[in-house]
C-alpha positions in Angstrom: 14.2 246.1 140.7 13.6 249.3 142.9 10.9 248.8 145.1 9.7 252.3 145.5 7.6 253.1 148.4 9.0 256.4 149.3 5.6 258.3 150.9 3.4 255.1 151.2 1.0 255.6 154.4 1.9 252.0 156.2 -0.1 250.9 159.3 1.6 248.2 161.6 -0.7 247.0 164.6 1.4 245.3 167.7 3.9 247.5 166.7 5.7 248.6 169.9 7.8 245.6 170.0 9.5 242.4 168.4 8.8 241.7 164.7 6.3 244.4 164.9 8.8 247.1 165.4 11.0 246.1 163.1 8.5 245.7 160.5 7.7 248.9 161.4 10.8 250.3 161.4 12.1 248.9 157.7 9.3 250.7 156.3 10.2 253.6 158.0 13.6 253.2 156.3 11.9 253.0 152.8 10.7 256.5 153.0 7.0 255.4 154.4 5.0 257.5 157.3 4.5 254.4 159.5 1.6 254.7 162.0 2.4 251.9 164.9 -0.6 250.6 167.0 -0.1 248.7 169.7 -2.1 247.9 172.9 -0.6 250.4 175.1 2.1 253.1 174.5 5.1 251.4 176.4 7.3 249.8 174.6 7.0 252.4 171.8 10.2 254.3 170.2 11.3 257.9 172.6 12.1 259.6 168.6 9.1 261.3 167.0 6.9 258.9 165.7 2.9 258.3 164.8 1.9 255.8 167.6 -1.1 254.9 168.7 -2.9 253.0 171.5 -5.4 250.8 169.9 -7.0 247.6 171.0 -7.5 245.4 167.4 -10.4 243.2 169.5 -12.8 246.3 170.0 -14.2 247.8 166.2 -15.2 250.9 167.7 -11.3 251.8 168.3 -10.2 250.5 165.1 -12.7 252.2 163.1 -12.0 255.7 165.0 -8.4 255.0 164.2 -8.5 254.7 160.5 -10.5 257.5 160.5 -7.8 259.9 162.0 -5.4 258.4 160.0 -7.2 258.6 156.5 -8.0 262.5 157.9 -4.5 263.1 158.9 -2.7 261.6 155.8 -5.5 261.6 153.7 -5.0 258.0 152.6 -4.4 254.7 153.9 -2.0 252.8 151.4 -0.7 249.3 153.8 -2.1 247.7 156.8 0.1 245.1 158.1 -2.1 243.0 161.1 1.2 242.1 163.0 -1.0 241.8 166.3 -1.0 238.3 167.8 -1.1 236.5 171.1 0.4 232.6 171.5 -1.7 230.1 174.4 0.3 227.1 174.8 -1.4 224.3 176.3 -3.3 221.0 175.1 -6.7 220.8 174.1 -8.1 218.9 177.0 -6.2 222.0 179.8 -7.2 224.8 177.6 -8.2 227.5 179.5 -11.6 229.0 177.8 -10.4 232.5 178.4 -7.3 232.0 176.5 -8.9 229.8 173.7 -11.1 233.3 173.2 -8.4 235.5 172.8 -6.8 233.9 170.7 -9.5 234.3 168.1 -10.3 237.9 169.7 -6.7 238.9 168.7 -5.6 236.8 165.8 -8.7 236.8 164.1 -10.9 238.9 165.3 -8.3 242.2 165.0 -7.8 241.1 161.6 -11.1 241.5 160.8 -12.2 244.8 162.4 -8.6 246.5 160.8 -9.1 245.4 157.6 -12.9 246.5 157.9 -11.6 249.3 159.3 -8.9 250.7 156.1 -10.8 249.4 153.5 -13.2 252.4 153.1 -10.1 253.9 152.5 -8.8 252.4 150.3 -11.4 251.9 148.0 -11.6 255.5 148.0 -8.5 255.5 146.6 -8.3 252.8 144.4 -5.7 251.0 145.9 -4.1 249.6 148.8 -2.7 246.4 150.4 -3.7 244.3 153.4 -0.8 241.7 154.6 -2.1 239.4 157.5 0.3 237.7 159.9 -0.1 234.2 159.8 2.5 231.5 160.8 3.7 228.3 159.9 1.8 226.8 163.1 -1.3 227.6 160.0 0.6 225.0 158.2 1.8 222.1 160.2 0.6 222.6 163.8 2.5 221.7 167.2 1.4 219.7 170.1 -0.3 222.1 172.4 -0.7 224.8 169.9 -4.0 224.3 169.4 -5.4 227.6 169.3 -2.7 229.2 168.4 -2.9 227.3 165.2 -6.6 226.8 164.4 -6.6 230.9 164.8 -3.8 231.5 162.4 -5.3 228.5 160.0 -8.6 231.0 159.8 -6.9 233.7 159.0 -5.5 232.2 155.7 -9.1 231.6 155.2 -9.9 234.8 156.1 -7.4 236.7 153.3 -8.3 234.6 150.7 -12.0 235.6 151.3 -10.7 239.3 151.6 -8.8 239.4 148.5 -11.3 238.0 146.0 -14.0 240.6 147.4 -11.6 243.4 147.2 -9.9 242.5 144.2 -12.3 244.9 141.9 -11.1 247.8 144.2 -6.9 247.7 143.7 -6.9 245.8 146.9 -4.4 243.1 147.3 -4.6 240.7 150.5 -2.1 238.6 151.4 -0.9 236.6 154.1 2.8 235.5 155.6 3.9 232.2 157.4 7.3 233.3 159.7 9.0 230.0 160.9 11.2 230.5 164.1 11.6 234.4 165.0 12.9 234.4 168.3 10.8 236.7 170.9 9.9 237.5 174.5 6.7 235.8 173.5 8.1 231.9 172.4 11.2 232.4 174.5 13.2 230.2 171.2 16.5 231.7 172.0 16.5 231.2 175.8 16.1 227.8 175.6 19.3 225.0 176.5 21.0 224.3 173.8 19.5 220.8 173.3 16.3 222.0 173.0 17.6 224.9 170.3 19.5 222.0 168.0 16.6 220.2 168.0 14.1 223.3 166.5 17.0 224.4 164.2 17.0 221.0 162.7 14.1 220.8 161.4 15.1 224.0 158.8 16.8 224.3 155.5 18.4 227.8 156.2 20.0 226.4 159.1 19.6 229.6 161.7 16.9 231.4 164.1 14.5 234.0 161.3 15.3 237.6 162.2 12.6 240.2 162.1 14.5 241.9 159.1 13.7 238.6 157.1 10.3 239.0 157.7 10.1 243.1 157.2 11.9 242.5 153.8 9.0 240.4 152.6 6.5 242.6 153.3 8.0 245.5 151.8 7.8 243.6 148.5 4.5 242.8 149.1 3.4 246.2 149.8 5.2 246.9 146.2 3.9 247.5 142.8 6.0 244.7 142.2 3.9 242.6 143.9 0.0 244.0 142.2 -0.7 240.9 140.8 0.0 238.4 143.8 -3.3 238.7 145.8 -5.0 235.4 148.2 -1.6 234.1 148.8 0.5 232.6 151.4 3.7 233.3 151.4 5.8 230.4 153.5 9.0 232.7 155.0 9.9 230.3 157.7 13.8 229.1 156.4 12.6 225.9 154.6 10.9 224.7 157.6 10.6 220.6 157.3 10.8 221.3 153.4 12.3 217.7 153.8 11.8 215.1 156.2 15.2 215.6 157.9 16.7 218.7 156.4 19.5 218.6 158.9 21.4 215.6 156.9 21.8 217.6 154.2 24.4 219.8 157.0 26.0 216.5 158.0 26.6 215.2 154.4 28.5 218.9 154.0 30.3 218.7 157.1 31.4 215.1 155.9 32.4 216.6 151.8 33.1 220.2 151.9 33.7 222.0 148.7 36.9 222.1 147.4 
């Protein structure tokens, strides 16, 4: 199956670093003109590029945006909301500030870029909107309370989307990414211990890598994927697909193949 996206105008918010640059990036590698947002232009590849400083909490900035996009490409074809923020703490310390951005960011900047494209694309018929969600929208964490109630609404929030846009050409969909490790969770600086214990809980024994993520979104921003819309796509390894997934490692360490 050739997943052609050669030309495809992609838009990747948080896109100066981490997963989002290497989403970005992949696409890039498929023959799209990727347009990176992030926060602030640090952080943001030295090689000609489109990059832009956009803040996904304020609509004004994300409206003005797609507009200079739509006018400089003339079209919008993916928006991929990479943009998050993570606030670790239990409910009862939860600082009010941080329970705020949370939604601000997470939510909130999925809703005002999606508002933002979809002129756009229902000028053109077409288009696709994949929302980063996580498996913390699945089964939460201790202290990840935000973190996951935020994520949790914006499963909500692309199912919503892609029945409403569905008589446009507009596909919405959402990803769950298990254990990629970043700056931001800090997963691969952690003692060993502490790493066993995470990787035990996953069927693909190993940390994600950004690639595995990029690689799903590419199909999803596919004609391959036209008829998958209000979905969400669990990408996290197998994560406690079982109750102890590890045991299946230590029964092949005990009978390997012949």
């Amino acid at each position: 199956m050739l997943l052609d996206l050669q030309g495809k105008v992609v838009v990747v918010t948080g896109a100066a670093r981490g997963i989002g640059a290497a989403i970005a990036d992949v696409f890039v590698s498929e023959g799209c003109t990727v347009v990176r947002l992030d926060l602030a232009s640090e952080g943001f590849p030295a090689d000609p590029r489109v990059d832009l400083v956009c803040d996904v909490r304020d609509g004004g900035a994300t409206r003005r945006i797609a507009e200079e996009i739509e006018g400089r490409f003339g079209r919008i074809d993916v928006l991929v909301n990479n943009a998050g923020v993570l606030a670790e703490s239990p409910i009862e310390t939860m600082d009010d500030a941080a329970w705020d951005r949370s939604f601000e960011v997470n939510v909130g900047g999925v809703f005002r870029m999606s508002k933002a494209v979809i002129p756009a694309m229902k000028r053109q018929g077409a288009g696709r909107i994949i929302n980063a969600a996580s498996f913390a929208a699945i089964v939460p964490s201790v202290g990840s309370g935000a973190y996951a109630a935020s994520k949790a609404a914006v499963v909500q929030l692309t199912r919503v989307l892609a029945s409403e846009l569905g008589p446009y050409g507009i596909t919405v969909n959402a990803y769950a990414p298990g254990m990629v490790p970043t700056a931001m969770n800090g997963f691969a600086d952690m003692p060993q211990a502490a790493q066993d214990r995470l990787l035990d809980t996953l069927s693909i024994r190993r940390w994600e890598t950004p690639q595995d993520v990029a690689q799903l979104l590419v199909f999803l921003a596919s004609d391959a994927a036209g008829y998958l819309t209000g979905a969400l796509l669990d990408i996290s390894g197998g994560k406690l697909a079982t109750q102890m997934p590890q045991r299946a490692y230590e029964l092949a360490a005990e009978r390997p193949s012949a």
